[in-house]
N, C-alpha and C positions, 0 to 999 in steps of 0.2 A: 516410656513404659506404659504409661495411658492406653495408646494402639493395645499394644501386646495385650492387656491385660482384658481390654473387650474383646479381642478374639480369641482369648482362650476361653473367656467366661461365653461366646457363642459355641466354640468346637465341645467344650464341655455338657453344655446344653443339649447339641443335638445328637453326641453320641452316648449320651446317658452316664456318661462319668461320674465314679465314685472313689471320691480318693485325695490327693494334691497334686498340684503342682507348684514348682519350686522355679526361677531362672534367677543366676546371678551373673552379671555382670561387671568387670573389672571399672570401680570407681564411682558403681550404682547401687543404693539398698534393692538388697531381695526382693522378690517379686515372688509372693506365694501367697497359694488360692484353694481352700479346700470346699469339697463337693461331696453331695453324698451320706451317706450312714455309715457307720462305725459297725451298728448293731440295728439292724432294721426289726427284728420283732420289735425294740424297747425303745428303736425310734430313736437310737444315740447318733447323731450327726458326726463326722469326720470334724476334726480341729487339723490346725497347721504343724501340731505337735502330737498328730495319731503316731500310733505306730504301727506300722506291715509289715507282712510277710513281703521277700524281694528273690525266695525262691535260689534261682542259680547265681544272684549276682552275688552269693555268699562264695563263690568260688575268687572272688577277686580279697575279699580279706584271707581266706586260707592260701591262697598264693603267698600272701605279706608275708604271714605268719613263717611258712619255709624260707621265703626270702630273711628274715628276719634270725632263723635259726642258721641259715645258710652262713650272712655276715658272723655271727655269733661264733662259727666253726663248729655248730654241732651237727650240720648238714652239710652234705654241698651239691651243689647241680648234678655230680657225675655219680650220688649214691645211687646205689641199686635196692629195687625195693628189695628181693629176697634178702640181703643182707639185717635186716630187719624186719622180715616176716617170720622167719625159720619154716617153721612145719607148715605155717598157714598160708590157705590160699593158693595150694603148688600150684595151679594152672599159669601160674602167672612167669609169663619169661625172665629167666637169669638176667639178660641183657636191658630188663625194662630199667629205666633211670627216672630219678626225681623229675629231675628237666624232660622228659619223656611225658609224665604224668602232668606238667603241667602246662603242657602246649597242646591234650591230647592227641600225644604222636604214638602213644604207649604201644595201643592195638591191641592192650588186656580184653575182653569179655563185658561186659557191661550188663548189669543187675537191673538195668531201664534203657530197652532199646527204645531210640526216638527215631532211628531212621523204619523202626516198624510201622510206621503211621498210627494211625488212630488219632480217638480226643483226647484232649489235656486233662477232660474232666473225666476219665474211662478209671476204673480201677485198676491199678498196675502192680502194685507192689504184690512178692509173692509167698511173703509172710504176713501175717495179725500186725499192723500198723502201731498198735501199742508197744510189741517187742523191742521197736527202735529208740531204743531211749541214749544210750551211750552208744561211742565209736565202735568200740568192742563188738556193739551188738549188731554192726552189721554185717560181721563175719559170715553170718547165714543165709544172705542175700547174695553176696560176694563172692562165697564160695561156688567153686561147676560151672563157673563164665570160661572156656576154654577163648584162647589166643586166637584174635583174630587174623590178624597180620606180622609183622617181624616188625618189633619196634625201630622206630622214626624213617619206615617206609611212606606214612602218609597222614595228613589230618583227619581223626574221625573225632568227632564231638561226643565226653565221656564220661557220665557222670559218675561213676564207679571208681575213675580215675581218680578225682578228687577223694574221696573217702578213702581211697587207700591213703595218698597224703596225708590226711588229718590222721590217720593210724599211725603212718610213720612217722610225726610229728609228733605223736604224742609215747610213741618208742625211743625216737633219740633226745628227747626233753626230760620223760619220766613223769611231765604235764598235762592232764585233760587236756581237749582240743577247744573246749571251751573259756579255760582259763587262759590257754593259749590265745585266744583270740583276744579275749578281753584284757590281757597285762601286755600285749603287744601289737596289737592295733586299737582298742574303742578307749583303753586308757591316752596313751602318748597323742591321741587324734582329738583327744575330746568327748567323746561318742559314748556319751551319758547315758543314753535312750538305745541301746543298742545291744541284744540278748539273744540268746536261742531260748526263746519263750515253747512252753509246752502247751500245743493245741490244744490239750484238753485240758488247760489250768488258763484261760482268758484272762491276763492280767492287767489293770488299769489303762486308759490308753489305746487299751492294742484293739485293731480291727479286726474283725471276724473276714475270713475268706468266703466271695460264697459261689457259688459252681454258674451264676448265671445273671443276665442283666436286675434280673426281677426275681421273686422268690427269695422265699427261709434258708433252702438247704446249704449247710456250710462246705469247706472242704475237708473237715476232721479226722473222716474216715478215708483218705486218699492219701495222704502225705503223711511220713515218719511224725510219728507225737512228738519228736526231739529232734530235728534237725543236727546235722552233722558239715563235712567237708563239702561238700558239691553244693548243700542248700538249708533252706529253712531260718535262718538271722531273723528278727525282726528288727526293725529301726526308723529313723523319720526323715523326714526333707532336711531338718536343720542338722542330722548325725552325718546323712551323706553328702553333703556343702562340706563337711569338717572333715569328711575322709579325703577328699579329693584335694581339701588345699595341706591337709598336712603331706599326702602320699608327695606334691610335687614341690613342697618346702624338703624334702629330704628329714621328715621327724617320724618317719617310720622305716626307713630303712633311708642307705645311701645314696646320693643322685645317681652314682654310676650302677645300685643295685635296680635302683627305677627305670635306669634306661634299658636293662638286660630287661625288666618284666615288658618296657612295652615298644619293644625292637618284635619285629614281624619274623612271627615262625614259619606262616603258613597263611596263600592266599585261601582266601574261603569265597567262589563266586557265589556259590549258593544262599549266602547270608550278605552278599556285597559288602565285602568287610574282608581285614586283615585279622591275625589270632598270633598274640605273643605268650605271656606267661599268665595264663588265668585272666586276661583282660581281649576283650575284643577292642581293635583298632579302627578305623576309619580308613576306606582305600586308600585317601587321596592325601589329609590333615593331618595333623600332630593328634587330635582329637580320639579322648580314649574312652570304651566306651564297658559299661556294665550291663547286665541287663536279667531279666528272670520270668520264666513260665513257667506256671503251674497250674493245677488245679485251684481257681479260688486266689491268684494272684498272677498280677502282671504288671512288669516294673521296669525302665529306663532310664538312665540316667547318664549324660556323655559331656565327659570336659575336656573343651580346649585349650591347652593352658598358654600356647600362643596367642590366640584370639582374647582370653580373658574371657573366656563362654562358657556355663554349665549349665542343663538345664535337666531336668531330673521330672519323671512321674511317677507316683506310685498309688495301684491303683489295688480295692479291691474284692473285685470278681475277674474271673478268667481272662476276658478277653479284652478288660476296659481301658486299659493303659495306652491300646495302640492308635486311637485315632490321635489322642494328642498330640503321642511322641511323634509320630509323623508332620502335624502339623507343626511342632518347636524344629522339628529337624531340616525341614525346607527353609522354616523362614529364621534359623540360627546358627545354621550349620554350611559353610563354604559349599 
């Protein structure tokens, strides 16, 4: 671990990294290293115990979460969302299913196109960002996405998809999506440190996102103030170590409901990577993988639970995350 931990503390060095890194290894104490500021006006340094924004990898707890209702019998793979839309949202196909929504095979409309190009750090959203405080409230965003494609015609990556999830989750439960998360994944995993914290409520701990290597400006004004289904969680190296060993202990859902989430829906060359249920997979490995971009955050994190490999970064400014995870993933990853 000595090697490893000089060359991360050089890759970190020369890519200007801000943030942690975390590796564990099956039968070695953790290996975690933090870098960086928290809060650069006030000059608050990053701890091993900050807490990030991780963006889209909040789509791999709102997976649990259905899986979770799924076992339960309050969902199942084959519900359709209008069954639990009613009036809202008609653009959206009779035919779309749970399982649809969370393999991105829906081919609903999408309230943030990313195959549009542009930056990460561009304004996108096409309501007042404070609006978004509850699920509910993304109706408004959601709404007048017309059907792309005839659902489970093909993989398009979707973040609108997820949000409807956490709507329908929070319709066949009668439970916020937030409570859902945290009584059924951050509790039974451990995941103490682990919230959908409100950007413009900075609370102890937590990092400020900020749009660029250098500079004040945060990401505030970019991203829903409340995080929902697709993104937004905050959490730390030592919550997501704890998500991963419970998810493949079978203490959040069932081994055979684990193997449905990360059994391969759909190759995806474009990201060299497989896509099962809300989790990105690894071409070739057992190795499964989360990950998240946004404005003001960028986050990796990929275990192999054959190997006995995890190794996790979170970073936070836009683009900081990826020279590392690049570098843990050649030198950790088959």
């Amino acid at each position: 671990m000595d090697d490893l931990a000089a060359s991360i503390d050089r890759v970190a060095a020369s890519s200007r990294f801000s943030g942690v890194v975390r590796v564990d290894r099956r039968g070695s104490e953790p290996l975690v290293r933090a870098y960086g500021l928290a809060h650069r006006g006030l000059r608050v340094p990053n701890a091993v115990d900050t807490r990030f924004g991780v963006a889209s990898a909040t789509k791999g707890l709102t997976a649990l979460v259905v899986a979770s209702l799924v076992e339960d019998g309050v969902l199942s793979l084959t519900t359709t969302a209008r069954s639990l839309l009613g009036p809202d949202l008609p653009l959206i196909d009779e035919r779309v299913t749970v399982e649809h929504l969370m393999a991105h095979r829906s081919g609903i409309g999408d309230y943030v196109d990313e195959s549009a190009g542009g930056s990460a750090t561009d304004h996108v959203l096409p309501v007042p960002v404070h609006r978004l405080v509850d699920t509910e409230d993304y109706l408004a965003v959601l709404d007048g996405c017309a059907q792309v494609f005839a659902p489970g015609e093909r993989f398009a990556y979707n973040n609108g998809g997820f949000v409807v999830l956490a709507l329908l989750a929070e319709r066949a439960s009668g439970a916020s999506f937030r409570r859902l998360v945290a009584e059924r994944v951050c509790g039974p995993a451990g995941m103490a440190d682990t919230a959908f914290h409100r950007l413009d409520e900075p609370a102890g701990r937590m990092a400020l996102g900020y749009l660029e290597a250098e500079g004040l400006r945060t990401n505030v004004l970019h991203l829903p103030v409340r995080g929902s289904g697709d993104g937004g969680v905050f959490t730390t190296a030592a919550d997501v170590a704890a998500l991963w060993r419970a998810l493949f202990a079978g203490r959040l859902v069932s081994p055979a409901l684990v193997a449905e989430l990360v059994r391969p829906r759909s190759d995806v060359p474009s990201e060299k990577a497989r896509y099962g249920l809300g989790f990105w997979l690894h071409p070739r490995t057992a190795a499964v993988v989360l990950e998240g971009y946004d404005a003001g955050v960028s986050f990796r994190s990929v275990c192999d639970p054959d190997a006995g490999v995890t190794h996790t970064v979170l970073a936070n400014w836009t683009d900081g995350a990826w020279p590392l995870a690049r570098y843990l993933a050649e030198r950790l990853t088959p």
